[in-house]
SEKOL-253761 format. One record per residue (C-alpha): chain; x, y, z. Coordinates in Angstrom, 2 decimals. Each point is the difference from the previous one (the first is absolute). Example, Ala and Ser with C-alpha at 12.3 -4.5 7.8 and 13.67 -1.06 7.14 Angstrom:
// SEKOL-253761
<panu chain="A" u="12.30" v="-4.50" w="7.80"/>
<panu chain="A" u="1.37" v="3.44" w="-0.66"/>
This chain:
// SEKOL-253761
<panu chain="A" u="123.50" v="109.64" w="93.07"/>
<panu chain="A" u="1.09" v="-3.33" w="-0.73"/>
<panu chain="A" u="1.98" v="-0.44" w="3.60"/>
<panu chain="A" u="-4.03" v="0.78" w="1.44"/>
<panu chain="A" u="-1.22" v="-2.38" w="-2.39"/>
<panu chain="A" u="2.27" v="-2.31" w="1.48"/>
<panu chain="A" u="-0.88" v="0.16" w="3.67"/>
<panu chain="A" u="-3.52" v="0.63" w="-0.93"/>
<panu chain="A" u="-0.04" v="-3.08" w="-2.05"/>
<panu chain="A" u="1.45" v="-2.53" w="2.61"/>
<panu chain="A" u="-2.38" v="0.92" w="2.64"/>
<panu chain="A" u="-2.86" v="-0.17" w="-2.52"/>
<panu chain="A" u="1.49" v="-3.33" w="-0.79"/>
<panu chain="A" u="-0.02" v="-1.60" w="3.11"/>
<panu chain="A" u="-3.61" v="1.42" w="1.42"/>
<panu chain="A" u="-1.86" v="-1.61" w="-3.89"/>
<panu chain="A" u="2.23" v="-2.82" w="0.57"/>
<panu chain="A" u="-0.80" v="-0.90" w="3.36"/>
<panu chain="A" u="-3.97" v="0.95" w="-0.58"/>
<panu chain="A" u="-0.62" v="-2.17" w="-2.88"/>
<panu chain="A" u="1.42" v="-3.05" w="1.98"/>
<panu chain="A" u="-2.23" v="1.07" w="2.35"/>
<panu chain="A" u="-3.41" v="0.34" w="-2.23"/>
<panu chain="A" u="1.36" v="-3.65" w="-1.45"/>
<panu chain="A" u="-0.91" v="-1.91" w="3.50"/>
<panu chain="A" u="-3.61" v="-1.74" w="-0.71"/>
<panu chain="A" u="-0.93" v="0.48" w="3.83"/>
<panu chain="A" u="0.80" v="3.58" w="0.62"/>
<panu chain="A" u="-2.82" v="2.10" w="1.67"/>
<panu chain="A" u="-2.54" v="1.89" w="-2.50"/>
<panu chain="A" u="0.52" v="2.85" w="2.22"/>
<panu chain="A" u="3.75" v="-0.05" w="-0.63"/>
<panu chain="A" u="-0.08" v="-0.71" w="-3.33"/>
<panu chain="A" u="-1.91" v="3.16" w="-0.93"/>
<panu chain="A" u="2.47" v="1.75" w="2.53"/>
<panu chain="A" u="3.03" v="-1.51" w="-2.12"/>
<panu chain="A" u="-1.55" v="0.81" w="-3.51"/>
<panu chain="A" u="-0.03" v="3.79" w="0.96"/>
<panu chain="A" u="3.87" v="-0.28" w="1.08"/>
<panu chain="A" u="0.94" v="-1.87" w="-3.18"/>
<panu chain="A" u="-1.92" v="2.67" w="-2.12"/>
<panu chain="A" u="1.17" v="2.79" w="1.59"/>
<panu chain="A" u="3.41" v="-1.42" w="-0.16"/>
<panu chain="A" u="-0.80" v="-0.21" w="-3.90"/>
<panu chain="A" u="-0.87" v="3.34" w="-0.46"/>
<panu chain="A" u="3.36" v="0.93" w="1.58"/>
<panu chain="A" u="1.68" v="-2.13" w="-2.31"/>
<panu chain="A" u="-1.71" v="1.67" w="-2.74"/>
<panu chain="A" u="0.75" v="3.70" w="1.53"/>
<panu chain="A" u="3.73" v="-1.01" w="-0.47"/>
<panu chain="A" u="-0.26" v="-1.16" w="-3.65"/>
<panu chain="A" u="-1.56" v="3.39" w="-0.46"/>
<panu chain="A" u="2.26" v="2.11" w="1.37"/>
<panu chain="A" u="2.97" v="-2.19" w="-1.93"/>
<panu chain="A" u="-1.92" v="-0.27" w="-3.12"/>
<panu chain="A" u="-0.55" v="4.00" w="-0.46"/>
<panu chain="A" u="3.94" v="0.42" w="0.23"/>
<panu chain="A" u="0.36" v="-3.18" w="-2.05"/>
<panu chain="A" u="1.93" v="-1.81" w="2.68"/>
<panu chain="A" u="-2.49" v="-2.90" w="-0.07"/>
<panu chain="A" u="1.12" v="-3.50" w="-1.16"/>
<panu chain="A" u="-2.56" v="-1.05" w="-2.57"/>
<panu chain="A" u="-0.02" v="-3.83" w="-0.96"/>
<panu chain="A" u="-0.83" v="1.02" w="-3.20"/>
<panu chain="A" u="-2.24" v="-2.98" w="-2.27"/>
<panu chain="A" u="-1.62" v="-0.77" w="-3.44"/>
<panu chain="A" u="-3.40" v="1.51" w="0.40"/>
<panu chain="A" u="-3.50" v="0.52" w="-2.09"/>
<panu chain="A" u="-0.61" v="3.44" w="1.40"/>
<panu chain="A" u="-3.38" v="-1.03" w="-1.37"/>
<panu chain="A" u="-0.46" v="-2.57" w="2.82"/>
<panu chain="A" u="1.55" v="2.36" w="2.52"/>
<panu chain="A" u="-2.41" v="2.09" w="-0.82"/>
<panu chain="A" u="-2.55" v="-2.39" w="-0.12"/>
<panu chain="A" u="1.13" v="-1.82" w="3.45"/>
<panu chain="A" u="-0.22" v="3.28" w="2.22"/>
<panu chain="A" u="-3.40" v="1.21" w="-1.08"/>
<panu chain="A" u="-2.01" v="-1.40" w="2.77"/>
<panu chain="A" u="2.36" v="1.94" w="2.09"/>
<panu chain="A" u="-0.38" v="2.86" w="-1.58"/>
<panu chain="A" u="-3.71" v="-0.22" w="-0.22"/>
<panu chain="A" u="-0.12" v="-0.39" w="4.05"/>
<panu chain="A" u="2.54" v="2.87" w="0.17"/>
<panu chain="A" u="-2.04" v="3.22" w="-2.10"/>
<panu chain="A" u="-3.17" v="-0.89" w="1.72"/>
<panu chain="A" u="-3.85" v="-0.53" w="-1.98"/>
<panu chain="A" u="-0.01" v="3.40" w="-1.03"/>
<panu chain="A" u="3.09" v="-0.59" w="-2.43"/>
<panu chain="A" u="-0.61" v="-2.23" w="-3.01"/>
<panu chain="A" u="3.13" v="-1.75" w="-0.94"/>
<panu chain="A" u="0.35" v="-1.02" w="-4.19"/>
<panu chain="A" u="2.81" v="-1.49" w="-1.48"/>
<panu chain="A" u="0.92" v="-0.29" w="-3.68"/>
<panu chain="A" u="3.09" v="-2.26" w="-0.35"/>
<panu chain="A" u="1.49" v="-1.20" w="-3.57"/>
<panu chain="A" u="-0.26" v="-3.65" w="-0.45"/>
<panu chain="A" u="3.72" v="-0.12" w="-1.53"/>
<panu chain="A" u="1.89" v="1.82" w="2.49"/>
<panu chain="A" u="3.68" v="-0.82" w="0.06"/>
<panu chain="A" u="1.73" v="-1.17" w="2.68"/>
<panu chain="A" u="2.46" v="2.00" w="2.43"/>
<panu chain="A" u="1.70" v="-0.37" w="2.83"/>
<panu chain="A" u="-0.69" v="1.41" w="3.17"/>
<panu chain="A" u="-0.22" v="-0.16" w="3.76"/>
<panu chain="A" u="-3.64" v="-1.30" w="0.00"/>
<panu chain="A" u="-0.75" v="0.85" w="3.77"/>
<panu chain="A" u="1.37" v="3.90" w="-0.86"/>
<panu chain="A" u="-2.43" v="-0.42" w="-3.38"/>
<panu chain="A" u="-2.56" v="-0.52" w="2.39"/>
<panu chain="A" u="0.77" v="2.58" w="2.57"/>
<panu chain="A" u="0.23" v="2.83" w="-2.87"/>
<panu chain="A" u="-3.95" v="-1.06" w="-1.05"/>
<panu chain="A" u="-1.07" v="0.03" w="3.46"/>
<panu chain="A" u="2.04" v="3.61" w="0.20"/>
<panu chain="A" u="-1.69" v="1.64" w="-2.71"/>
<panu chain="A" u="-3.29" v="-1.73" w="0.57"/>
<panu chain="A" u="0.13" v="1.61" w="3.70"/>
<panu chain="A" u="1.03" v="3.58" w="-1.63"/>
<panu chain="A" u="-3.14" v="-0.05" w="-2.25"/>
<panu chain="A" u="-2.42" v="-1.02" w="2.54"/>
<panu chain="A" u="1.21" v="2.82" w="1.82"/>
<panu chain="A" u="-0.20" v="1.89" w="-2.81"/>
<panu chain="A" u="-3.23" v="-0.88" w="-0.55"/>
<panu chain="A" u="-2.07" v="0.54" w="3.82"/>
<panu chain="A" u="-3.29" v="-0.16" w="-1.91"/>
<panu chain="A" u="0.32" v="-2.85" w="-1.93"/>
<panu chain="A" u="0.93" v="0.06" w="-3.89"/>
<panu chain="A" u="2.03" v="-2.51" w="-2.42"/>
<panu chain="A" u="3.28" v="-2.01" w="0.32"/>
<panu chain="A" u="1.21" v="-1.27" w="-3.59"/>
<panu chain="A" u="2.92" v="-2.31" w="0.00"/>
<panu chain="A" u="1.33" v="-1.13" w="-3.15"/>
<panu chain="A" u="3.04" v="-1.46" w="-1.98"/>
<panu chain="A" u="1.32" v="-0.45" w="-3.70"/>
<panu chain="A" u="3.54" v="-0.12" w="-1.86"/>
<panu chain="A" u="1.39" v="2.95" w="-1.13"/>
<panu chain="A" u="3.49" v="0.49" w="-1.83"/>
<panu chain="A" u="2.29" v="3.34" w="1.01"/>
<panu chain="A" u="1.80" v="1.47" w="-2.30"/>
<panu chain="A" u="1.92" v="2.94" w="-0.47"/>
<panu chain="A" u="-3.48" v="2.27" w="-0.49"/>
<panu chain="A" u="-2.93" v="0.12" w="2.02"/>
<panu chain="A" u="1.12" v="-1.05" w="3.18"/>
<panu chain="A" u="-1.25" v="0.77" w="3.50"/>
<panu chain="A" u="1.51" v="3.37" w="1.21"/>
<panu chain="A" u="3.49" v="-0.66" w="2.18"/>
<panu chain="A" u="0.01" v="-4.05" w="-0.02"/>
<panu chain="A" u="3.47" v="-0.25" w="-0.68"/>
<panu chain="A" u="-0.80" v="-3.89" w="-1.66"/>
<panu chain="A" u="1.81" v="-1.38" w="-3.02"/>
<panu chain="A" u="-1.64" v="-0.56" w="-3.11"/>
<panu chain="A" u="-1.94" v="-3.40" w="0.30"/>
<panu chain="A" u="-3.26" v="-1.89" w="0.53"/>
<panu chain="A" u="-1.62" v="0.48" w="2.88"/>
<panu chain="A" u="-3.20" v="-1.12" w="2.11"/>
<panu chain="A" u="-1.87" v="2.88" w="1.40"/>
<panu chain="A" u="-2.50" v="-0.12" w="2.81"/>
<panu chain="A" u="-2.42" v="3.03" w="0.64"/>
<panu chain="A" u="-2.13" v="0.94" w="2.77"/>
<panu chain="A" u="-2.15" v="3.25" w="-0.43"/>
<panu chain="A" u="-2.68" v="1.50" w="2.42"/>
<panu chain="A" u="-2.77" v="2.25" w="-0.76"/>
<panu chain="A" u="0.76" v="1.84" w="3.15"/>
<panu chain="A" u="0.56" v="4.04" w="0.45"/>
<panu chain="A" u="3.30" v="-0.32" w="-1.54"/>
<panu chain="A" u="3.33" v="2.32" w="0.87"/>
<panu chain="A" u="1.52" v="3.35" w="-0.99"/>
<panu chain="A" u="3.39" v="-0.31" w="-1.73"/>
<panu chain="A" u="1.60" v="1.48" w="3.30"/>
<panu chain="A" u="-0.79" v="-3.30" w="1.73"/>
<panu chain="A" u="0.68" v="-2.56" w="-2.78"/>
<panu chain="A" u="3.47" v="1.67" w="0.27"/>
<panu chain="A" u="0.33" v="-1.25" w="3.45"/>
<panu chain="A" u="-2.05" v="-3.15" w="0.30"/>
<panu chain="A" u="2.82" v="-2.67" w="0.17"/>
<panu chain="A" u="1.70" v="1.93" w="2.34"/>
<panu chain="A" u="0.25" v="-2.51" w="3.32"/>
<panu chain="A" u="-2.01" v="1.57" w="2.91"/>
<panu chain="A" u="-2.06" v="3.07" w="-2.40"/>
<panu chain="A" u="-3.76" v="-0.47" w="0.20"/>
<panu chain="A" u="-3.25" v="1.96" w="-0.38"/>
<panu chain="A" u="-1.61" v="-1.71" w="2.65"/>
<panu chain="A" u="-0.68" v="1.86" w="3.41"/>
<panu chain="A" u="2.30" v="-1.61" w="3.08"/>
<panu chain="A" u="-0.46" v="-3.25" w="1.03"/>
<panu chain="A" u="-1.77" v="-1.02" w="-3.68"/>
<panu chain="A" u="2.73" v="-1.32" w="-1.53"/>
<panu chain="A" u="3.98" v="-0.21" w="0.07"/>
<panu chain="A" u="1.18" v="1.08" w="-3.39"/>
<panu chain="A" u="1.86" v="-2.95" w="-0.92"/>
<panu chain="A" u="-2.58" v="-1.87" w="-2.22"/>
<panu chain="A" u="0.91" v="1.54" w="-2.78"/>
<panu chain="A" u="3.20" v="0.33" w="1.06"/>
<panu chain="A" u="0.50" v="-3.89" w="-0.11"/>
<panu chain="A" u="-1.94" v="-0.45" w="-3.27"/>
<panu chain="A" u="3.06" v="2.25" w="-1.53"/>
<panu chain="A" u="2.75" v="-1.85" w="1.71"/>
<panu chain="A" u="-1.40" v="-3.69" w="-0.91"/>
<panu chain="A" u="-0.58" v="0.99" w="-3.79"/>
<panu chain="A" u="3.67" v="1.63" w="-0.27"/>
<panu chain="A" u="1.43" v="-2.62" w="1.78"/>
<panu chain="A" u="-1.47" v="-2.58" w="-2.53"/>
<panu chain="A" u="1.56" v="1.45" w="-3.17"/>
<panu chain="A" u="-3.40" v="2.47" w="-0.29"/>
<panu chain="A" u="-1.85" v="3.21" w="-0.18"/>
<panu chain="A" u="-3.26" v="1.43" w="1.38"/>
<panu chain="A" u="-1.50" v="2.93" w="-1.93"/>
<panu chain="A" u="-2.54" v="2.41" w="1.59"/>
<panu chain="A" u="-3.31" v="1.62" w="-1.79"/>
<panu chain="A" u="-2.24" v="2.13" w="1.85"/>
<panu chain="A" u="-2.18" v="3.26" w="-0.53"/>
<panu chain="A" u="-2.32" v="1.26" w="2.88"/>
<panu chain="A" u="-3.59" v="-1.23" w="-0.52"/>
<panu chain="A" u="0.69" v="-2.58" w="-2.39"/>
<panu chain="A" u="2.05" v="-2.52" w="2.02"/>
<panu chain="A" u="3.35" v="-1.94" w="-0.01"/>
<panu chain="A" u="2.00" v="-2.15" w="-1.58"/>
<panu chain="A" u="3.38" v="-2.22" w="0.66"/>
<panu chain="A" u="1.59" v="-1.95" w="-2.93"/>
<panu chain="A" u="2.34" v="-2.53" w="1.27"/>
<panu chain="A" u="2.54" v="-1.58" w="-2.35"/>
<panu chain="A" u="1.74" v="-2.66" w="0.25"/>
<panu chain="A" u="3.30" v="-2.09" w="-2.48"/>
<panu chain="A" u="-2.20" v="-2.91" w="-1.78"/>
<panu chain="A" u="2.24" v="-3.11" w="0.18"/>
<panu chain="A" u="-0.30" v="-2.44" w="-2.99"/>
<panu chain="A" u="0.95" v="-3.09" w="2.27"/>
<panu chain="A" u="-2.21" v="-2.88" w="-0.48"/>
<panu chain="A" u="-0.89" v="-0.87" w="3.27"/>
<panu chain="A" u="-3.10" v="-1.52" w="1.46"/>
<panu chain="A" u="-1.59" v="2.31" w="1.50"/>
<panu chain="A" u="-2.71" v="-1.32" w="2.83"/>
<panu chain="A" u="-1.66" v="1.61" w="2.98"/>
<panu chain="A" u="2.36" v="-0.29" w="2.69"/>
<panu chain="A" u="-0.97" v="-2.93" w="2.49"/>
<panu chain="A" u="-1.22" v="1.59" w="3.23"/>
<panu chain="A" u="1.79" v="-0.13" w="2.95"/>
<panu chain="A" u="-1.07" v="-2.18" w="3.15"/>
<panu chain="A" u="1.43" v="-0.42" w="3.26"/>
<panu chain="A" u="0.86" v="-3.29" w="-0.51"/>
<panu chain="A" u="3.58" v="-0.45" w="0.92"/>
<panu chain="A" u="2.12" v="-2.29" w="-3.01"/>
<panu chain="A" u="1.78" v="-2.92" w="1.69"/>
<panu chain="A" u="3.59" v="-1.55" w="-0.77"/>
<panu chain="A" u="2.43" v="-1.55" w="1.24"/>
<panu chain="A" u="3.64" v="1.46" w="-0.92"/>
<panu chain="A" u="2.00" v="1.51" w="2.95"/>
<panu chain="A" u="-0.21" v="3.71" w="-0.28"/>
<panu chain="A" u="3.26" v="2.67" w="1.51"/>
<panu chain="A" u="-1.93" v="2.87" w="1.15"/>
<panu chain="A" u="1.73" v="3.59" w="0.32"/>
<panu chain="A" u="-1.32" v="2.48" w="1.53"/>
<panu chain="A" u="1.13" v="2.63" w="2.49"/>
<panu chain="A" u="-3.19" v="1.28" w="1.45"/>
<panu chain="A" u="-0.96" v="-2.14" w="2.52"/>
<panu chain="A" u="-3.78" v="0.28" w="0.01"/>
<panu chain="A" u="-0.27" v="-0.92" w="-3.58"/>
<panu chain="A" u="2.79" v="-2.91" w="-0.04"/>
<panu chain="A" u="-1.91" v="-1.86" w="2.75"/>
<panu chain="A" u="-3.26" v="0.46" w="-1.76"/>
<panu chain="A" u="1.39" v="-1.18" w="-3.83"/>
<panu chain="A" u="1.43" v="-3.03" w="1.94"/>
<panu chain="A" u="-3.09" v="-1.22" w="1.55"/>
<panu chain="A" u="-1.86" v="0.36" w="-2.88"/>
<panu chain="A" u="2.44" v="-2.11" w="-2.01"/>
<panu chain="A" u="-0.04" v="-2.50" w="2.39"/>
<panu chain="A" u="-3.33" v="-0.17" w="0.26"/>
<panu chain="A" u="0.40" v="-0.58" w="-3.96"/>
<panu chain="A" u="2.02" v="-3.13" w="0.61"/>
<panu chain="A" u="3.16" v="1.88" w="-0.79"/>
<panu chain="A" u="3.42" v="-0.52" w="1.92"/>
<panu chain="A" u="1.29" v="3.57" w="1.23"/>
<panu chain="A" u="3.28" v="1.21" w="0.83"/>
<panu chain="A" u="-0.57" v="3.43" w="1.29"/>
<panu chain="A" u="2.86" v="2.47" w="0.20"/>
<panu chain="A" u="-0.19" v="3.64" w="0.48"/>
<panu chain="A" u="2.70" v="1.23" w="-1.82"/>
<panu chain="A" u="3.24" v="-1.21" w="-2.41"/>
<panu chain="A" u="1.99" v="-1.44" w="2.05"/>
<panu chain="A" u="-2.31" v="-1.54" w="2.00"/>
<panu chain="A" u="-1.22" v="-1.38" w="-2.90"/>
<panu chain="A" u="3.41" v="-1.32" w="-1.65"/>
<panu chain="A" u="0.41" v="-1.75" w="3.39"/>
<panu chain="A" u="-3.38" v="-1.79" w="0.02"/>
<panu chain="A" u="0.43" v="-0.92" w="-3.74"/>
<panu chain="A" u="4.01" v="-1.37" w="0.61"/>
<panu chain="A" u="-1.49" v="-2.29" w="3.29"/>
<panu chain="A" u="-2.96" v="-1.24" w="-2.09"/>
<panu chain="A" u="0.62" v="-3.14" w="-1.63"/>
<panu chain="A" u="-2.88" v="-0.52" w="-2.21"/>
<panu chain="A" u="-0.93" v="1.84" w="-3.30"/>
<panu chain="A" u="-0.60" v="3.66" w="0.12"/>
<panu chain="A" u="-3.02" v="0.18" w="-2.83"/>
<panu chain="A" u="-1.03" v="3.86" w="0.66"/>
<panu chain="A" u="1.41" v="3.04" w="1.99"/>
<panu chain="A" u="-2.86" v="2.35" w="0.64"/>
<panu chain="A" u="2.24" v="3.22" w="0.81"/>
<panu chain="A" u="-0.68" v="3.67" w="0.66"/>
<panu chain="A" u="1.33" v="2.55" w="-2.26"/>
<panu chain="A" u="1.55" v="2.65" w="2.08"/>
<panu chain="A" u="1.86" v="-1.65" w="3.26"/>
<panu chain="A" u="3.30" v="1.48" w="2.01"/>
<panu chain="A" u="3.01" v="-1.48" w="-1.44"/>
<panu chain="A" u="-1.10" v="-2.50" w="-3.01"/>
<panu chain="A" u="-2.70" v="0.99" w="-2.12"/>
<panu chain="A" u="-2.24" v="-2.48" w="-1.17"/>
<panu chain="A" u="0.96" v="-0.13" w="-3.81"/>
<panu chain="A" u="4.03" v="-0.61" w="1.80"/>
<panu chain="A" u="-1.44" v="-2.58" w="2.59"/>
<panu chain="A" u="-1.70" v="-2.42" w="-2.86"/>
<panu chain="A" u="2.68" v="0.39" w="-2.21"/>
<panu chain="A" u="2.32" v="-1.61" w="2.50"/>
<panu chain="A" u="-2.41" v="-2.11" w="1.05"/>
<panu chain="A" u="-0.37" v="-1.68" w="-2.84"/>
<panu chain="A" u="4.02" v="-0.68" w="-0.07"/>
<panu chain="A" u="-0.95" v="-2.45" w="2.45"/>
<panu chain="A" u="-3.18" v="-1.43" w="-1.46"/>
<panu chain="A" u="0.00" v="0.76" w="-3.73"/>
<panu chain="A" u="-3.55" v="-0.82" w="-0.85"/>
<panu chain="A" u="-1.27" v="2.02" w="2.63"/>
<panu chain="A" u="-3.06" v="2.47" w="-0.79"/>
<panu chain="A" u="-0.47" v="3.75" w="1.24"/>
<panu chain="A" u="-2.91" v="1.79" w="0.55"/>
<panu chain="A" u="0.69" v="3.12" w="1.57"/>
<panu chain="A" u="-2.86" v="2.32" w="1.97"/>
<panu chain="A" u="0.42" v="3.88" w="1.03"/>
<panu chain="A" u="-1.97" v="3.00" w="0.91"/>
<panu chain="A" u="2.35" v="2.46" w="-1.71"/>
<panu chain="A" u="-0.68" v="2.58" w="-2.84"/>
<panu chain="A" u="1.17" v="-1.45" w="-3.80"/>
<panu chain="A" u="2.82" v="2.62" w="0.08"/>
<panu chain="A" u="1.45" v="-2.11" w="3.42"/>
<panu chain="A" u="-0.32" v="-3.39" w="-1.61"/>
<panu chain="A" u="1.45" v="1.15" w="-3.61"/>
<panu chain="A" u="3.09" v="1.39" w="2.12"/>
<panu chain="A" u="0.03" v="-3.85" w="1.77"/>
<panu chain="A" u="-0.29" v="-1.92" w="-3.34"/>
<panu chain="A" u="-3.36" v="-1.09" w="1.01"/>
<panu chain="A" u="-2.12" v="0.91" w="-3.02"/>
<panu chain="A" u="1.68" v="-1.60" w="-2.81"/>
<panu chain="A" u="-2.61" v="-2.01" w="-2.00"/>
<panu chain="A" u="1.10" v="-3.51" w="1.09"/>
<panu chain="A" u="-0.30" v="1.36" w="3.74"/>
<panu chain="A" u="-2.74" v="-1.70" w="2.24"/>
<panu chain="A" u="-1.44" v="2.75" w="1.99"/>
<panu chain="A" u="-2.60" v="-0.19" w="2.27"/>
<panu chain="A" u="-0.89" v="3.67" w="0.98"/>
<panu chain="A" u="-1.19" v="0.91" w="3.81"/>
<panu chain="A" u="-2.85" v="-0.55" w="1.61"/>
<panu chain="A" u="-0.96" v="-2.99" w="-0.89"/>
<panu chain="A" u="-2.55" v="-2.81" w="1.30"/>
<panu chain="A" u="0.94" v="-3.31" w="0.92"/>
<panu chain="A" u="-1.94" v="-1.54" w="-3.62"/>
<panu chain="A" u="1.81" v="2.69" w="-1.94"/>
<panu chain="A" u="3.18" v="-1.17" w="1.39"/>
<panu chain="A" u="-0.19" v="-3.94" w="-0.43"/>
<panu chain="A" u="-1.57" v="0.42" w="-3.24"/>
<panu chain="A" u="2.71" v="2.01" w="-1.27"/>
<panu chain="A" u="2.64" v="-2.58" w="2.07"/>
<panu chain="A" u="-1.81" v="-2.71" w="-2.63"/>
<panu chain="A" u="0.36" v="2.10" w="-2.85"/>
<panu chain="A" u="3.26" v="-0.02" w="0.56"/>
<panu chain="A" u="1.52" v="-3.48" w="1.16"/>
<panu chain="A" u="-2.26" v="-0.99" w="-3.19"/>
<panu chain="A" u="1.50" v="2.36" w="-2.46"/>
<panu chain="A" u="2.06" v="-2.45" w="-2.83"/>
């Protein structure tokens, strides 16, 4: 899976890439404009089939942050609303001092808009979707069947439909990837599927209730952290590319995707020395006689890795910053040294903003 995700990835890379520059020009044809917003959406919704498919074998790399699950919750409604249709109404009930926790909050958001999408199935005449949240503390009694989670406080976020319901035969099987109850065609199995994966993979547990005629229920539990941290809506992205003016080494070995990242820096102000693999790159860097201030490097290359390339890298140029990018499963990085928490990791596809942004965040970093 993750060698897929890889190749998948870098393709998807370059074709958002390459059609958000695009959609950026202030003169480009109305006609072609609409033509280039279907490519870069339905380039998005491959992006997104990948996560899935790593996220229900919890091979997905989460960028895990402080949320209030409260304004998660809070922040996707309008989504949600647009996504059950009139005939649904759509009540939430969220505690007003909900501890923090920390999570992936794009994979928060995909496992609201997977359950939301289950009940509204679940639900073809219309009926009621309650979400809600509140603290709870586990301990050694009372605690939901099989969830395997230490003793603790925890925040707990449930979503319940007042749909048909299920027999206990299929709540046995329902985060299995690919099982569903819809006929062909309806539906691919792995929403639920990917709700399981993304709650395991964050330290969690989702518990199942359901009887036939009176509707379901998933309880979704997640560690409470008791960092103080302000916690603020995150700012929404734009397309606006971040400029600077540091000279950039670029490594990458797929073509496509190393020409694109390069003219987008450049047309950020940046200096690029583009390489497309170790050596390559160690003989750029040794001509160069300016400062190095960041290697942007790909995990996973033939001969030196990324982690190995940086680190002698910065034997040359000592305050030199890394910020590394790959399409690989969390399994592939971990093996490459690539998820250890003071690792910069930009994780593939990504857009042009996404990418200078996150170049800021880093040559800013004290």
């Amino acid at each position: 899976a993750g060698g897929i995700a890889h190749d998948f990835n870098n393709m998807l890379g370059v074709i958002l890439g390459h059609t958000e520059l695009l959609l950026a020009e202030p003169d480009l044809n109305r006609s072609f404009r609409a033509d280039l917003a279907d490519i870069r959406d339905a380039a998005t919704r491959s992006a997104d089939l990948v996560r899935q498919l790593l996220a229900f074998s919890r091979k997905q790399v989460l960028q895990p942050k402080v949320l209030n699950l409260n304004e998660t919750v809070s922040g996707t409604t309008k989504m949600l609303r647009r996504l059950i249709g009139e005939d649904v109404e759509l009540k939430t009930s969220l505690d007003p001092v909900l501890r923090p926790v920390k999570a992936d909050p794009g994979q928060i958001e995909q496992v609201l808009l997977n359950l939301a999408t289950n009940a509204r199935d679940a639900m073809p005449r219309g009926g009621r979707l309650t979400i809600s949240t509140t603290n709870t503390a586990l301990r050694r009694g009372r605690r939901p069947q099989g969830d395997g989670l230490p003793a603790g406080q925890y925040v707990v976020v449930t979503v319940s439909d007042s749909g048909g319901g299920m027999d206990a035969a299929t709540q046995e099987r329902i985060f299995e990837p690919f099982f569903t109850t819809k006929e062909q065609g309806k539906g691919t199995g792995l929403g639920l599927a990917t709700v399981y994966g993304i709650i395991k993979q964050s330290g969690g547990h989702v518990a199942v209730e359901s009887q036939l005629g009176h509707g379901t229920t998933f309880r979704i539990y997640l560690p409470a952290i008791e960092q103080a941290a302000a916690l603020g809506s995150e700012q929404t992205e734009c397309n606006r590319l971040i400029r600077g003016l540091e000279n950039i080494l670029l490594v990458e070995d797929e073509p496509g995707l190393r020409h694109l990242i390069q003219h987008v820096l450049e047309r950020a102000g940046y200096t690029v020395l583009a390489a497309g693999n170790g050596a390559e790159a160690l003989e750029r860097a040794g001509r160069h006689v300016d400062r190095i201030h960041l290697a942007i490097v790909d995990v996973v290359m033939p001969g030196l890795n990324g982690c190995e390339l940086a680190e002698s890298l910065r034997q040359q140029y000592p305050g030199m910053r890394a910020l590394y990018m790959s399409g690989y499963s969390d399994d592939i990085l971990s093996r490459h040294g690539a998820l250890a928490e003071d690792v910069a990791l930009l994780p593939k596809p990504f857009t042009p903003a996404a990418l200078t942004r996150r170049i800021r965040e880093v040559l800013d970093a004290a």
